[in-house]
C-alpha positions as CSV (number, residue, x, y, z in Angstrom):
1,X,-25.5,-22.3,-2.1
2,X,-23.4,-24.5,-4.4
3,X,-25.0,-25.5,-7.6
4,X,-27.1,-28.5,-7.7
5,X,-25.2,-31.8,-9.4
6,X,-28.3,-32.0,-11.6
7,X,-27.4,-28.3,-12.7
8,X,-25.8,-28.1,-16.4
9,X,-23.2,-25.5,-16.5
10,X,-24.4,-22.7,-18.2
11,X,-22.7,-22.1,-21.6
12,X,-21.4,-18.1,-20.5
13,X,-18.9,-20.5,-18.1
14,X,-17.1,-22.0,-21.3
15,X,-16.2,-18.5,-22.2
16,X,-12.3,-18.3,-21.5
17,X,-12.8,-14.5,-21.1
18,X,-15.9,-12.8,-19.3
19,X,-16.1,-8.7,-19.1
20,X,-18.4,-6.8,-17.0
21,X,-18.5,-3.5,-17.9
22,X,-20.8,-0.8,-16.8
23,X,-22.0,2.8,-15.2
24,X,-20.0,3.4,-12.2
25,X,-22.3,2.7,-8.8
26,X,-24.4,0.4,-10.3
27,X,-22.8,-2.6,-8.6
28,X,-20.1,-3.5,-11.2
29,X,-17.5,-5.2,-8.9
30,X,-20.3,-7.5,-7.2
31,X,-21.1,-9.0,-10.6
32,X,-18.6,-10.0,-11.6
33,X,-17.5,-11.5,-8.0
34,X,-21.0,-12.8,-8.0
35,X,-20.1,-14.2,-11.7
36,X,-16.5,-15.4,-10.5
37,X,-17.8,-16.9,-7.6
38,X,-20.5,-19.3,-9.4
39,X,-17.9,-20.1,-11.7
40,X,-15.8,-21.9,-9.1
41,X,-18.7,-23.3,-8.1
42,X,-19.3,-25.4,-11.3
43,X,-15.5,-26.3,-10.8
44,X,-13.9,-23.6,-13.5
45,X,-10.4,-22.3,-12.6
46,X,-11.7,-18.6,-11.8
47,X,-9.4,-15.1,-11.8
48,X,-11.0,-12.3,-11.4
49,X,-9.0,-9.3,-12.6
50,X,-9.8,-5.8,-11.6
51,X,-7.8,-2.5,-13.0
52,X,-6.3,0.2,-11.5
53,X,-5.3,-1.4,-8.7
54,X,-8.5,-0.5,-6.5
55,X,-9.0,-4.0,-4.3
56,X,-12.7,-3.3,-4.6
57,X,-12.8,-7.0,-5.7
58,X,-10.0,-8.9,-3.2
59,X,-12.7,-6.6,-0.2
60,X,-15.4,-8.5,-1.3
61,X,-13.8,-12.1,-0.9
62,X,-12.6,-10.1,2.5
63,X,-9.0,-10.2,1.6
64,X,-6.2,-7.8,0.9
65,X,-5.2,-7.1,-2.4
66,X,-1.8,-9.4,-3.6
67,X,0.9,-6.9,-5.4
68,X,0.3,-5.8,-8.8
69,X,-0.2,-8.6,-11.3
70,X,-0.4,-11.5,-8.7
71,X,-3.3,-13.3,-8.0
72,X,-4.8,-14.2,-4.4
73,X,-6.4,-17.3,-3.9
74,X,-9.7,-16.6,-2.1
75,X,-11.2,-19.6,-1.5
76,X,-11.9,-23.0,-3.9
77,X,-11.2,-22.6,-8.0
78,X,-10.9,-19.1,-6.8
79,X,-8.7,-15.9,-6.7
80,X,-8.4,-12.3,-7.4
81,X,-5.8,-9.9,-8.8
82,X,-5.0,-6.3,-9.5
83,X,-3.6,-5.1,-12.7
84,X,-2.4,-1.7,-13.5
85,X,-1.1,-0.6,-17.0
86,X,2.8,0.4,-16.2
87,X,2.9,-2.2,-14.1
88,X,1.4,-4.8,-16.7
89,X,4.4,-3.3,-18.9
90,X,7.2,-3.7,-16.5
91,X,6.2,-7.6,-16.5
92,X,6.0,-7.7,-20.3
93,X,9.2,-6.1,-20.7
94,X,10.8,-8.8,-18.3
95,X,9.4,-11.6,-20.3
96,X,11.2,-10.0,-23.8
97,X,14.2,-8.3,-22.0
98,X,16.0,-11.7,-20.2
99,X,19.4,-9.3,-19.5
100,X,18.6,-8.3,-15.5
101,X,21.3,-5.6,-15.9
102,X,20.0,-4.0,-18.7
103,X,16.4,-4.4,-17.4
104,X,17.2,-2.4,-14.4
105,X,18.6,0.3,-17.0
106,X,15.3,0.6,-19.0
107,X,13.3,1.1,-15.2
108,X,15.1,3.6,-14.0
109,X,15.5,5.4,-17.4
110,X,14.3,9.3,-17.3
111,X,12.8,8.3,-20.8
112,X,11.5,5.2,-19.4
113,X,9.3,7.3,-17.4
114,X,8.3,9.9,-19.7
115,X,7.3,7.2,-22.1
116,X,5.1,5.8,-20.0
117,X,3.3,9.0,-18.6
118,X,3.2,10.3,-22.0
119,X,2.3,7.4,-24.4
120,X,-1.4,7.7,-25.5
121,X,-3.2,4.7,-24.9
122,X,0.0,2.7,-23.8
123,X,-1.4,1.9,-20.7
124,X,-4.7,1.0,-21.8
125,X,-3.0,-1.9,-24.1
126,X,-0.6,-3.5,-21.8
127,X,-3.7,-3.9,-19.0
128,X,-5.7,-6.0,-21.8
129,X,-2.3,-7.5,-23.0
130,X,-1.8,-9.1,-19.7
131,X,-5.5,-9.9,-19.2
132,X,-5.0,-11.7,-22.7
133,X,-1.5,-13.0,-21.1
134,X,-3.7,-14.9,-17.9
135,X,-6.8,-16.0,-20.1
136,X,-3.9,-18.0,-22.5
137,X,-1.5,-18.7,-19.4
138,X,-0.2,-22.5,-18.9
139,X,0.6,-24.2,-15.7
140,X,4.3,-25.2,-16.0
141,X,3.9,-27.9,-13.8
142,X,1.0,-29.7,-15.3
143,X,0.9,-27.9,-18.6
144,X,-2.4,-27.7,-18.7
145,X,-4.0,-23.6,-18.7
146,X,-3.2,-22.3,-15.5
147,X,-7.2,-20.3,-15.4
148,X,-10.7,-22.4,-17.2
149,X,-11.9,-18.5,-17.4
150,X,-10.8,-14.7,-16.8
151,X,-13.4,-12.5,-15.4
152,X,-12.4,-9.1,-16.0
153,X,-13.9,-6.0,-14.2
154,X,-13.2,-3.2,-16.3
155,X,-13.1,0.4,-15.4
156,X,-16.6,2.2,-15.5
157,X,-18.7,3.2,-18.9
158,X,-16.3,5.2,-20.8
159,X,-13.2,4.8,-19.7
160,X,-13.6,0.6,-20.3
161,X,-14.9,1.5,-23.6
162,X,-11.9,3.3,-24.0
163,X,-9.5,0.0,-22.8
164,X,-11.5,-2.3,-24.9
165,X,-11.4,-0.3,-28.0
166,X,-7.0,0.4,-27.4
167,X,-6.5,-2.8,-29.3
168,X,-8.0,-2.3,-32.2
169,X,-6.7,1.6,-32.6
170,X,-3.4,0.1,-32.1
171,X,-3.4,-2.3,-34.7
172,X,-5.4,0.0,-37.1
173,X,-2.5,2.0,-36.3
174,X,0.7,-0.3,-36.2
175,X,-0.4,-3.0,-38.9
176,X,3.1,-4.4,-39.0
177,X,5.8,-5.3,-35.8
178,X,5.7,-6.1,-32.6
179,X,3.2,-3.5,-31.8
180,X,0.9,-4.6,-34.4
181,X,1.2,-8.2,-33.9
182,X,0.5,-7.9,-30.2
183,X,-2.6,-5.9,-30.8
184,X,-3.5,-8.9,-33.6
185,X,-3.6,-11.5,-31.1
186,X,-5.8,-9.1,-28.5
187,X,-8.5,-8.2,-31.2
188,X,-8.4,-12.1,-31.7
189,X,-9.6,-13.1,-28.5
190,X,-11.4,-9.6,-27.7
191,X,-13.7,-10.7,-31.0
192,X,-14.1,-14.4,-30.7
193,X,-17.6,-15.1,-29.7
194,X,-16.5,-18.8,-28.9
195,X,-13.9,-17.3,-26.4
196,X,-15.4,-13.8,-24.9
197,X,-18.5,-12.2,-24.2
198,X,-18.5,-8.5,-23.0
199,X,-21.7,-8.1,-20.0
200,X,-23.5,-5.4,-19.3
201,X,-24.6,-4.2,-15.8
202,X,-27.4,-1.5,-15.1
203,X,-29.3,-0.5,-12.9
204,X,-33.4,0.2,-13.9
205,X,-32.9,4.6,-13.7
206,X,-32.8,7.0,-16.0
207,X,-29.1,7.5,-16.0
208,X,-27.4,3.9,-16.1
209,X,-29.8,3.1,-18.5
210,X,-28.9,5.9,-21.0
211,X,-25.0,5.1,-20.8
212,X,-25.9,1.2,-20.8
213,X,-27.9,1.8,-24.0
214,X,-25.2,3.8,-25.5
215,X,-22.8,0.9,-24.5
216,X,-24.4,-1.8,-25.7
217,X,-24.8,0.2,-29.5
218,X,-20.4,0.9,-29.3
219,X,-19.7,-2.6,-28.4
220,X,-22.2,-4.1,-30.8
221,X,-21.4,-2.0,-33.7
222,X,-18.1,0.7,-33.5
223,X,-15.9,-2.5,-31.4
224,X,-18.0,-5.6,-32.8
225,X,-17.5,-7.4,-29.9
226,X,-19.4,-10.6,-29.3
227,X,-22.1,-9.5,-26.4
228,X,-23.5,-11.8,-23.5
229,X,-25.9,-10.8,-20.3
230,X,-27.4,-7.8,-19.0
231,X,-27.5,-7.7,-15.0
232,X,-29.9,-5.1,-13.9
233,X,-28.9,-5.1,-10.4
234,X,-30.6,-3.8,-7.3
235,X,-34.0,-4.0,-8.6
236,X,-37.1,-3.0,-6.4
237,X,-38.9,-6.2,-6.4
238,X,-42.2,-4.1,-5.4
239,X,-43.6,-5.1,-2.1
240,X,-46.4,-3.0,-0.9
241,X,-48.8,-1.9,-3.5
242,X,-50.1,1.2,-3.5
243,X,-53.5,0.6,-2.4
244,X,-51.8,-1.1,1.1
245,X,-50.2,2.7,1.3
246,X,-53.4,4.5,1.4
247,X,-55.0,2.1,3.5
248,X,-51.9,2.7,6.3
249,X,-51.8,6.7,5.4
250,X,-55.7,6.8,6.5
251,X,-55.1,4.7,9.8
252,X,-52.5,7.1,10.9
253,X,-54.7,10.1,9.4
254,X,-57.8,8.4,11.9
255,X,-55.9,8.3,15.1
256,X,-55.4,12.1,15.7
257,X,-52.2,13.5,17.1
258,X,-51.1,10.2,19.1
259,X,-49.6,8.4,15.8
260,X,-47.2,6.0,16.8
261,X,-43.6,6.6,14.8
262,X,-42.9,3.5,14.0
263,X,-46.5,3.3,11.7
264,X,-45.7,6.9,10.2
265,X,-41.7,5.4,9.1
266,X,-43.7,2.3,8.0
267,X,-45.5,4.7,5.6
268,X,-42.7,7.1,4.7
269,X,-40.7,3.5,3.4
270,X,-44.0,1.8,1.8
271,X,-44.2,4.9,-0.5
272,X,-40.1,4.8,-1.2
273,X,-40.2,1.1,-2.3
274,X,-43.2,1.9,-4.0
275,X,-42.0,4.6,-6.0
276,X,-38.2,2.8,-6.5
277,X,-40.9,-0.1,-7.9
278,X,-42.7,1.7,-10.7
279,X,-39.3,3.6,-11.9
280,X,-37.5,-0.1,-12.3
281,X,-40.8,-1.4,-14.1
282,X,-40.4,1.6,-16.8
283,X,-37.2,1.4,-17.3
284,X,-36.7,-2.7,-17.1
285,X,-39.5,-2.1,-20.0
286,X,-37.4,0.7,-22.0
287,X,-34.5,-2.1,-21.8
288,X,-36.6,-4.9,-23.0
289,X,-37.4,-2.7,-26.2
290,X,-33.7,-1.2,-26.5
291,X,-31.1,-3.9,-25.3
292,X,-31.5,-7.3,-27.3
293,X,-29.7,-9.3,-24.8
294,X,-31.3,-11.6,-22.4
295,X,-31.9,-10.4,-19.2
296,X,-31.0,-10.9,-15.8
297,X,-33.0,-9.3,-12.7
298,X,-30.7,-9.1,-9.0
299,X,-32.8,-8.0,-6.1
300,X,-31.9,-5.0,-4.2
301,X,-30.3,-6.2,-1.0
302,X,-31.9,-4.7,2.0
303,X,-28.8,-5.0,4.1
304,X,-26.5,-2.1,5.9
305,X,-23.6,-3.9,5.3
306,X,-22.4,-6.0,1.8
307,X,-20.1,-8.8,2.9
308,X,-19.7,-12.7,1.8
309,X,-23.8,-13.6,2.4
310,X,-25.0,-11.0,0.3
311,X,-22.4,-11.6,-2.0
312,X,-23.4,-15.2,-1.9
313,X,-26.9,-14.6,-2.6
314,X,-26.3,-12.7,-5.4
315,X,-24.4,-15.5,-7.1
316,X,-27.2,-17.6,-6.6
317,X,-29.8,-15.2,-8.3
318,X,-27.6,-15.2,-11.5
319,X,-26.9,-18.8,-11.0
320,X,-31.6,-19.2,-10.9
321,X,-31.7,-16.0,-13.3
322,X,-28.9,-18.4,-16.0
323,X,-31.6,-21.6,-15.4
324,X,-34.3,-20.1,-16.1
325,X,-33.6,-18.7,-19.6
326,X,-34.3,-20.8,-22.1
327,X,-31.4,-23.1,-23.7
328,X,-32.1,-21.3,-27.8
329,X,-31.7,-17.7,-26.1
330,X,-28.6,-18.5,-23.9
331,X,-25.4,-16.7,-24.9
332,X,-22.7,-19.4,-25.2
């Protein structure tokens, strides 16, 4: 559904850099589609950038993946690209080494190669270098920026800590030169609540919400970086209650042996959704007391397959879940 005229855009779409970072499995990549998506929608100039080159977020928009470091349009205001941290390096070093000749050399150097395997952290910086690179990039025909925001989808729990945090080891590091300089301008935009906020997505179990808690208190205090959302996806909205269980279990229990299957599967998922319901409630509560961001809740999605409807229908629960939150707690 696109957004309603009378809609104001919500102030996390001014951002020029969004990143959604949490647990792996707890439905990452469809927020921040879900997020990129509703951004087009309110007419912002929307990449989405995924690392590692995994095409987990091109699939959703049911497309193919471009090459490394290309973006694929996927549809209006919209598109999609891989990056990858050698490859985000090769591009960099084209931009400072114009000589073809003795670009070709550095490639196909053995030490080259060894550089980049072996270099700690080397690939870690040139992936948010050339996220930085997009969120700043200008349109040379126009000359006006080329993307209104940059949604990044950064790798699971620790290891996007770990890509986060690579700019500010490296300037801590390399204070002075290019290094340092480079690593200046990422911790600029990486801290800058005007410009970023870093989102968290759970989902309401014990697990996710341990390592989201954990998150949250590393990117709030070790890499002071300005916070926005928490999406607690696939949430149980609680159905049945308990007491429409027993009545069902004492039906089947009062017509003997002949109990029809589809009434005893009936029961079997009454009791599932019911359980799934009351852990989400404890641990949506243990969030509410532990995470001070403001919240937002995305239904699980009863569906065997996830394509562009669900997809669709989880950008417009963000898009209701944004609404609804009053204008003084909105992050923007």
């Amino acid at each position: 559904m696109t957004p309603a005229a009378a809609d104001a855009i919500p102030s996390l779409f001014d951002k020029q850099l969004l990143v959604v970072v949490g647990k792996g499995g707890v439905g990452k990549t469809t927020v921040a589609c879900a997020l990129a998506s509703l951004a087009a929608q309110y007419g912002r100039r929307t990449l989405v950038a995924e690392v590692d080159g995994a095409g987990r977020a091109a699939a959703l928009f049911g497309v193919e993946s471009a090459e490394l470091g290309a973006a694929r349009h996927v549809g209006p205001n919209l598109a999609v690209m891989s990056i990858e941290g050698p490859a985000a390096l090769e591009e960099y070093l084209q931009i400072i080494i114009p000589v073809k000749r003795l670009l070709r050399a550095v490639f196909n150097s053995q030490i080259y190669r060894y550089f980049v395997a072996a270099a700690p952290g080397l690939k870690e910086l040139m992936t948010i270098g050339k996220i930085w690179y997009e969120a700043d990039r200008i349109d040379p025909d126009t000359g006006e920026p080329l993307w209104d925001i940059v949604i990044l989808d950064a790798p699971a729990t620790g290891h996007g800590l770990q890509y986060l945090g690579m700019p500010k080891a490296a300037h801590d590091v390399f204070r002075a030169g290019l290094v340092g300089s480079e690593s200046r301008r990422l911790l600029d935009l990486l801290s800058d609540p005007e410009r970023c906020a870093v989102n968290l997505v759970a989902t309401a179990e014990e697990m996710p919400f341990n390592e989201t808690a954990e998150m949250y208190d590393r990117i709030r205090d070790s890499l002071q970086m300005p916070l926005g959302y928490l999406f607690v996806n696939r949430v149980h909205p609680g159905g049945p209650a308990a007491l429409d269980a027993a009545t069902l279990a004492e039906a089947i229990a009062a017509s003997g042996a002949a109990v029809d299957p589809c009434l005893a599967d009936a029961l079997d998922r009454a009791r599932e959704e019911i359980g799934w319901s009351e852990i989400n409630r404890h641990y949506l509560a243990r969030m509410e007391e532990r995470i001070d961001l403001p919240r937002i809740e995305i239904p699980f999605s009863f569906t065997e397959e996830f394509a562009a409807a669900e997809l669709a229908a989880v950008a417009d629960g963000i898009r209701a879940g944004l609404q609804a939150i009053p204008k003084e707690t909105q992050r923007g």
